[in-house]
Every structure is written in C-alpha cells, then in structure tokens.
C-alpha positions in Angstrom: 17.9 49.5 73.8 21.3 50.0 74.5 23.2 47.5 76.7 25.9 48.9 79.3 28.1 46.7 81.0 29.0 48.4 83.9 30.1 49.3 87.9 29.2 52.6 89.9 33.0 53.8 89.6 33.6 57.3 88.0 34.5 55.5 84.2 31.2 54.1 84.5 29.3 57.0 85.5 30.6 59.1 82.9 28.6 56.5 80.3 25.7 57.0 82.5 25.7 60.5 82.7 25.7 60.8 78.4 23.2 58.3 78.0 21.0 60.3 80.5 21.9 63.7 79.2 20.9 61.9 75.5 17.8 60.6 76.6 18.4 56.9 74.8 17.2 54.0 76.2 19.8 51.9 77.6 19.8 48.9 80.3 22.7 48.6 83.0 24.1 45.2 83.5 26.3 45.3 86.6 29.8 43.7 86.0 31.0 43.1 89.6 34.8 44.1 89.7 35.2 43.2 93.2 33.9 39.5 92.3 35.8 39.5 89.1 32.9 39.6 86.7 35.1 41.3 84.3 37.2 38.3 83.7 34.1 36.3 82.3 34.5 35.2 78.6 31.1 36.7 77.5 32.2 40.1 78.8 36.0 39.9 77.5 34.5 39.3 74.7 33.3 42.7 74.2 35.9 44.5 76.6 39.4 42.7 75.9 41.2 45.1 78.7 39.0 43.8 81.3 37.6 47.0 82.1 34.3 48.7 82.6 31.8 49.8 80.9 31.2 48.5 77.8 28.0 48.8 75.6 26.1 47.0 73.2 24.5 49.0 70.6 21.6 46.7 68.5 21.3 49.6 66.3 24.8 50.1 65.0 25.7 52.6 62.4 25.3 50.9 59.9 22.3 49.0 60.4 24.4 46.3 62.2 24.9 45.5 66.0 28.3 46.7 67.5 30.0 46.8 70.8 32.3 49.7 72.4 34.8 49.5 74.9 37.1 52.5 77.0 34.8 55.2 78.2 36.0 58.0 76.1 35.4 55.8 73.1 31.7 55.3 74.1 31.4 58.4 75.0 32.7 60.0 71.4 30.6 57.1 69.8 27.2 58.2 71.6 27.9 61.5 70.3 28.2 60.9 67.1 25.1 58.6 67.0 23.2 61.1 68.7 24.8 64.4 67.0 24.9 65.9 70.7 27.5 67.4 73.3 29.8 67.9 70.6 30.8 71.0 68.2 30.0 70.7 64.3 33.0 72.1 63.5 37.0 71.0 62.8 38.3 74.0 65.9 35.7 73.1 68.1 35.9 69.0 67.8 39.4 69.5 68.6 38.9 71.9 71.6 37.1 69.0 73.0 38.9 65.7 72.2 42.1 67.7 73.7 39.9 68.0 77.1 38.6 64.6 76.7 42.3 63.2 76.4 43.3 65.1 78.8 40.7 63.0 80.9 41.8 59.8 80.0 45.6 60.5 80.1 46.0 62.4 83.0 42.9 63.1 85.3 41.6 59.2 85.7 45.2 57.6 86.2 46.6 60.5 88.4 43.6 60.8 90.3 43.3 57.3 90.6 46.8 56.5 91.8 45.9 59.0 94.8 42.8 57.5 95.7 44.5 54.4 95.8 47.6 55.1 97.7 45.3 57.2 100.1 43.4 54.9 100.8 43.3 51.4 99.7 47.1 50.7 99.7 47.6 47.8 102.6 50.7 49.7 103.6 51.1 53.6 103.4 54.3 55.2 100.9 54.9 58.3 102.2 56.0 59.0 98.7 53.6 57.5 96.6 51.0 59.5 98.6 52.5 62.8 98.4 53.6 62.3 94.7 50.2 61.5 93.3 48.5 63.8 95.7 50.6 66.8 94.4 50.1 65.3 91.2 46.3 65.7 91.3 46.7 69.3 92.8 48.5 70.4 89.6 45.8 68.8 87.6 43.0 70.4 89.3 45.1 73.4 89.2 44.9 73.3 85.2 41.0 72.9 85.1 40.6 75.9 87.6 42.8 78.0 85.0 40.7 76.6 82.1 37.4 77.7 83.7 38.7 80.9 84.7 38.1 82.2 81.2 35.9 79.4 79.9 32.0 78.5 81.0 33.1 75.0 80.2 35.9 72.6 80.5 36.3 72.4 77.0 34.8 76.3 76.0 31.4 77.9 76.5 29.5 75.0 75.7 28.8 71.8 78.0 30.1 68.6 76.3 31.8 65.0 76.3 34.4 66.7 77.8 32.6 68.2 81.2 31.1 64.8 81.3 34.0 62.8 81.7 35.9 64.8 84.1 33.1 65.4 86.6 32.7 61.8 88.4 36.3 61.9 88.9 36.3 64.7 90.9 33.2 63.7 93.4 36.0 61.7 95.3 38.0 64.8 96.2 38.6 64.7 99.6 40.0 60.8 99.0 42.4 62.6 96.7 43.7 65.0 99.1 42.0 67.8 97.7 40.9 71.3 99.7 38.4 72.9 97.5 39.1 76.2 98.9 42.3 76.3 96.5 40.0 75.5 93.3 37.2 78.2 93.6 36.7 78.4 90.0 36.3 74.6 89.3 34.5 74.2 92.5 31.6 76.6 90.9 31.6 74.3 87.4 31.2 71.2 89.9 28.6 72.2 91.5 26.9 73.9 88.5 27.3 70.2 86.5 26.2 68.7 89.6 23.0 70.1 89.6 22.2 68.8 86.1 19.2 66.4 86.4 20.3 64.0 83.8 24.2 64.0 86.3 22.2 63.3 89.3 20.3 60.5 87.3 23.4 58.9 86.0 25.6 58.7 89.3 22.9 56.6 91.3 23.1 53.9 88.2 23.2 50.7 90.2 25.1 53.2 93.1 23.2 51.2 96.0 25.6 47.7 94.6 28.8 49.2 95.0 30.7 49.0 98.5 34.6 49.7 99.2 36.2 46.7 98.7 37.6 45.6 102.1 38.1 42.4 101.9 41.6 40.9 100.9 39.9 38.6 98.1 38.2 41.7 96.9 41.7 43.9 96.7 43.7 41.1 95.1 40.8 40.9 92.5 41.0 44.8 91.9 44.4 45.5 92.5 46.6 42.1 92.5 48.4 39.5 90.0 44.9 38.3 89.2 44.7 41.4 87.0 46.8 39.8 84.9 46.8 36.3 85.1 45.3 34.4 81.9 41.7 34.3 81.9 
C-alpha cells in the first residue's frame, strides 16, 4: 500500500485523482500545512522543499522501498509503475510532459499568485491582483485554444496531463475567472469532473481542510517561517 503524505489543496488532489484513476491501494496521511506539519523531520525527510504530497512506495521499482516528492514527479512515477495515462511512444510522451510542465511552471504558480492576492493577501495591491489575474486569463486562454482542436489537454487521449491541470481550475472564481470567456475548456472541466475516480480523489481528507484565517495559520503558509531553519 502506497503511503501519501498529503493536504486537500489542488497539488495534492492531482495525486489523489491518479491513484484513484489507477485503482492502487494507497493510505492518505494528512500533513497539516496550516499547523506546520510539513516542517517535521520525519516528513522533510522524504519532501526536502517542505511541500505536499509526498508518497511512500514499499514496492519500489526495483524491489526496494522509495519515496517521491513534487506532484508532477509522482504523478510521472505512478505512471510508469502502472504503464497508464501515458502514450507508449517518443511524440506522444513528449506531447504530454510539455502539458504537464506547462502545469507546473505556469498554471499552479500563476494561478496561485491570484488566488492569493485575491484573496488571502492582508492588504489588497491593486497591481498584484490585476497582474496575476490577467495572468491567469492568458493561461486559461491557452488551454481553451488547446482544446479547441484537441479532446484532451495534452491530444485525444486523457492523461497525467488533464490530471494535473483540473484541481487547479475548481478555484476559478477565486482567480478572477468568468467561464463564459472559456467555453471550450469549460466543457473539458466539466467532462473530467464527472469522472468517478476525480470525484473520488477531490474529497481525500476534503472535510480537514478550512481557509486559513487565523494570523498563526497565514504566517505558517505564507510568512518567514517558510523559510526559517527547521
């Protein structure tokens, strides 16, 4: 069984969602990022950024336990191991890890900047918000082209790639977003949203997590504790 360290944020669902769509047995251990779990030595042990998720894998590849941090690396690793939601060949690998950096680049840190300034910021920047709002227009603006002539983010097939876009978009209205503009990505949401092993994966330990209002609970997330020595 397959150990996930993990929070009900949209890097952790992503896990969720492949190890549901995979159908391997896994057991969610919540790492509390508003209480700082993530700065215990057992789990920096295993994620050295601090960061969820992380997994455990008893059943490495070779034989051998191993342990995976960053999503999209647990993501390309349960695909390998599983030989699922990834093309067989060179063109097709490469159709998706383009998407799937993409993801990590561009869509989590933009969209997250927007979230943030939108809405958790104690004070509000009229220019943060309206440069990572626009921001995260132009990048939903690039998956509704992309779907326009594709079934999929990443081509006609549903992969890594759809999988680790889609919990970043279910906070759309927090990221200034009017899904009237995005008519062709807001038919692939919905269509990925109605995947039974999606829905399974974004109630993962969904009834634990609550916005973090509290001022101990922001400097924990978002002050100098992130990078104080631990």
């Amino acid at each position: 069984m397959i150990d996930v360290y993990t929070w009900p944020t949209p890097n952790g669902h992503k896990v969720h969602i492949m190890l549901e769509e995979c159908g391997l047995p896994y057991r969610a251990l919540p790492i509390n990022i508003g209480k700082g779990d993530q700065f215990q030595p057992d789990f920096l042990k295993i994620s050295p950024n601090n960061k969820i998720p992380a997994i455990i894998d008893p059943e490495g590849p070779d034989g051998e336990p191993i342990s995976v941090f960053e999503s999209g690396a647990i993501l390309l690793y349960l695909a390998e191991k599983t030989g699922r939601f990834m093309p067989a060949s060179v063109r097709g690998r490469y159709d998706v890890l383009q998407w799937l950096m993409f993801q990590m680049g561009g869509v989590g840190p933009m969209l997250g900047q927007a979230h943030h300034f939108r809405v958790y910021a104690p004070e509000k920047v009229p220019y943060a918000i309206d440069r990572y709002t626009n921001e995260a227009r132009r990048l939903y603006g690039v998956m509704d082209r992309q779907l326009q002539s594709h079934d999929y983010i990443a081509g006609n097939e549903y992969t890594i790639a759809d999988i680790a876009i889609f919990p970043w978009l279910r906070s759309w209205q927090n990221q200034g977003i009017d899904w009237a503009d995005f008519p062709t990505l807001k038919a692939w949401f919905d269509r990925i949203g109605e995947r039974p092993a999606v829905q399974r994966g974004v109630q993962v330990l969904a009834d634990l997590r609550k916005t973090p209002h509290t001022d101990a609970e922001k400097e924990v997330l978002f002050g100098k504790t992130q990078h104080q020595k631990h």
